[in-house]
N, C-alpha and C positions, 0 to 999 in steps of 0.2 A: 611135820617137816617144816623146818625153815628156809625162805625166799629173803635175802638181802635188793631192792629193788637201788641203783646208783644214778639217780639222773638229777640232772638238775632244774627243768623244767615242771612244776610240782602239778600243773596241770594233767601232762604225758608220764609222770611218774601214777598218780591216782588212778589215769586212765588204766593202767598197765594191771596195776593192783587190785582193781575192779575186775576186769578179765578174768584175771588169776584168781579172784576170792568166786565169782561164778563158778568157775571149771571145780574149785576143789575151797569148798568153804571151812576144812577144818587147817589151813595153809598158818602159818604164823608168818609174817611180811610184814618186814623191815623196809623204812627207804631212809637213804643218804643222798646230801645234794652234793657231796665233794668226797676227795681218796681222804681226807682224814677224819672226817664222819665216818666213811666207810668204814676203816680201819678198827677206828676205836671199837664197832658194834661188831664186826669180826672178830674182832679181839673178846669181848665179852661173850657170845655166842657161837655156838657152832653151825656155822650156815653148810646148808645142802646145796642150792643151787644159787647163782650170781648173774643179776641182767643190771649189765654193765652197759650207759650213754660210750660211745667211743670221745666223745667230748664232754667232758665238768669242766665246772667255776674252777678257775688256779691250776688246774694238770688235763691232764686226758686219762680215760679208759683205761687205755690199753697200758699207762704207768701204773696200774692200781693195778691191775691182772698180773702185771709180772710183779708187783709188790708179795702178790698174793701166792703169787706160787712159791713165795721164799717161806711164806709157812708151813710148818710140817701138816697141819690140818686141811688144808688148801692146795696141795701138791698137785693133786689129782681131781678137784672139785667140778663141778659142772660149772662154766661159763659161756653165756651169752649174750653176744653184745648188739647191742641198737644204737642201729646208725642208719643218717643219710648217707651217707659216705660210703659206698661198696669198695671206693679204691684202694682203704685201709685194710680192708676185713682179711689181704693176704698177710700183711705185716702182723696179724691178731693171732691167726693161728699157727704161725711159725714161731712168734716171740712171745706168745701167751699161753698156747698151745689150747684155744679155746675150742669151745663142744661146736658151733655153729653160732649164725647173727639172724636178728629182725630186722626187717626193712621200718625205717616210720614212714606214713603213719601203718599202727600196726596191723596187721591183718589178723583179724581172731581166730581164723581156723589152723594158720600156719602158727600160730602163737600157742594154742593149746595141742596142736599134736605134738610140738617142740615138747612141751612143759609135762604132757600123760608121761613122756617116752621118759626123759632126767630124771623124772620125781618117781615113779616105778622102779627104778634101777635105785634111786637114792636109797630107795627105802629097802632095798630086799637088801642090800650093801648095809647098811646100818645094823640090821638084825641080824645076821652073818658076823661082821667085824668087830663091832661093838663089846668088849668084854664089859663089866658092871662087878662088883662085892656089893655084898648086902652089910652094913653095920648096926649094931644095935646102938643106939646117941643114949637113950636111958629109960625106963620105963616100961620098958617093951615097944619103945617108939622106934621103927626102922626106918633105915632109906639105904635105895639103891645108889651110888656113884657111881659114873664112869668112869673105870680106869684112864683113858686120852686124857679125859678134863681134869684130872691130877695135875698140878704144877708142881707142888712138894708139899713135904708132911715133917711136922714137927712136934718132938714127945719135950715135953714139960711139966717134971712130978706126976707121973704118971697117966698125964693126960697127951694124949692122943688128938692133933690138931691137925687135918687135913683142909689144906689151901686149894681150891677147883679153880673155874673160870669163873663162874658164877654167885660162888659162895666159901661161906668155909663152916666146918662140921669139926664137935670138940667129942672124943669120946675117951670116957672116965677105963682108968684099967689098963687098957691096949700099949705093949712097949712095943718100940719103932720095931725091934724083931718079928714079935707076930704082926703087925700092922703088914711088915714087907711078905709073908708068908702066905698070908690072906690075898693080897693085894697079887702077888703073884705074877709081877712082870718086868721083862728084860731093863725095859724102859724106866724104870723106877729104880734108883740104885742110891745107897747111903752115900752121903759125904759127908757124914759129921757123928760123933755120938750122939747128937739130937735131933738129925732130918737128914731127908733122903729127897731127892730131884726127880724129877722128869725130865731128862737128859733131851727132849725134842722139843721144850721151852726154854733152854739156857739159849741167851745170845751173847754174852759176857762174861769172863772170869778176872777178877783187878786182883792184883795182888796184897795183903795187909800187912803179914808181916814177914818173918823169914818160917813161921809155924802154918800159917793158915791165910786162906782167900775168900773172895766173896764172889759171889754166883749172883747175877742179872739175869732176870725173864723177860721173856718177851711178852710188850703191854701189861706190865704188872711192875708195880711200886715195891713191893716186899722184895727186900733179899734174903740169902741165907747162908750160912758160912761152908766153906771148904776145908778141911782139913789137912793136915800133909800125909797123915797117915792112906787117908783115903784119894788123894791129888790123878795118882798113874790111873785107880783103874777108870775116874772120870775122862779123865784124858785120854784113854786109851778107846773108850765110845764116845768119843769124838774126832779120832783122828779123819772121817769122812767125811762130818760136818762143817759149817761154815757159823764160824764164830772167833770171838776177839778175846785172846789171854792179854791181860795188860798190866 
């Protein structure tokens, strides 16, 4: 399970992480002192649970909480926030719509029954939810991917190039047809004769020419083209989403 810890006080953020690495020493814990450390390491991983300072360096908390619900990955995530501040904690859970807060300094027993309770639910949610394909890379060398951590997949003379969050995987063989067959989800759909999206990481579509567009992800540098042939049915899973045709 991953723990994003967001504080800026590095003393009270260790302190926090020490707790946490007691209660459950196989925890993987993150800390960020700011929303756009935060961000960035969200963006690269899939975090389970969020203990969120209601105050950072340059923003507050509770901007980074509704930053985070705008991701499709973080919609629903566990957050809770620490603060001195009680007065805030109504404004948190109405506009962040967070799980519950810690008082500082923190109390270790209301800290670890918080954290048994998220992190049991995180994880029976995980293995429930989580679809995964198995690919063969070469040799007899497998590996599991998460279908979620898909951003999009690009075939190139018959190679087979799947872009994740974390990495990216080249297999020899595979046309985007079987790749989407395999792969086997709503969420994954062609836009081009040589790649296919994950339609819950697009936040941009720019237009190129009067033939074809280019597709923006979210936290990710790469793009990938759009096609006219294939334009409506992207568009048409997106009409409930929140994103910029330009």
């Amino acid at each position: 399970m991953k723990v994003l810890i967001v504080e800026d006080d590095i003393i009270q953020s260790e302190n926090l992480k020490q707790m946490l690495q007691d209660m459950d020493k196989t925890l993987e814990i993150f800390i960020a002192e700011d929303k756009s450390n935060a961000l960035t390491i969200a963006g690269a991983q899939i975090i389970d649970a969020f203990y969120i300072d209601i105050f950072l360096k340059n923003s507050s908390g509770l901007d980074l909480a509704i930053d985070l619900r705008k991701i499709h990955n973080y919609e629903l995530s566990w957050i809770i926030f620490l603060t001195t501040h009680i007065e805030y904690i109504t404004q948190a859970f109405k506009e962040a719509h967070c799980y519950d807060y810690i008082l500082k300094p923190y109390d270790k027993k209301a800290l670890v029954a918080i954290s048994k309770l998220i992190l049991s639910h995180s994880s029976t949610n995980s293995v429930i939810k989580r679809k995964y394909v198995i690919f063969d890379l070469k040799d007899s060398i497998f590996i599991k991917i998460y279908v979620d951590e898909i951003i999009f997949i690009e075939v190139n003379f018959r190679t087979c190039t799947l872009y994740t969050i974390n990495s990216k995987y080249e297999i020899k063989g595979l046309s985007l047809k079987k790749s989407l067959k395999l792969i086997n989800s709503k969420d994954i759909i062609q836009c081009h004769k040589s790649f296919a999206v994950n339609i819950n990481y697009i936040i941009k579509i720019k237009l190129l020419n009067i033939k074809s567009y280019e597709i923006f992800f979210e936290n990710y540098e790469k793009t990938v083209l759009l096609s006219y042939k294939c334009k409506n049915i992207i568009m048409e899973n997106f009409k409930n989403n929140k994103f910029n045709i330009l």
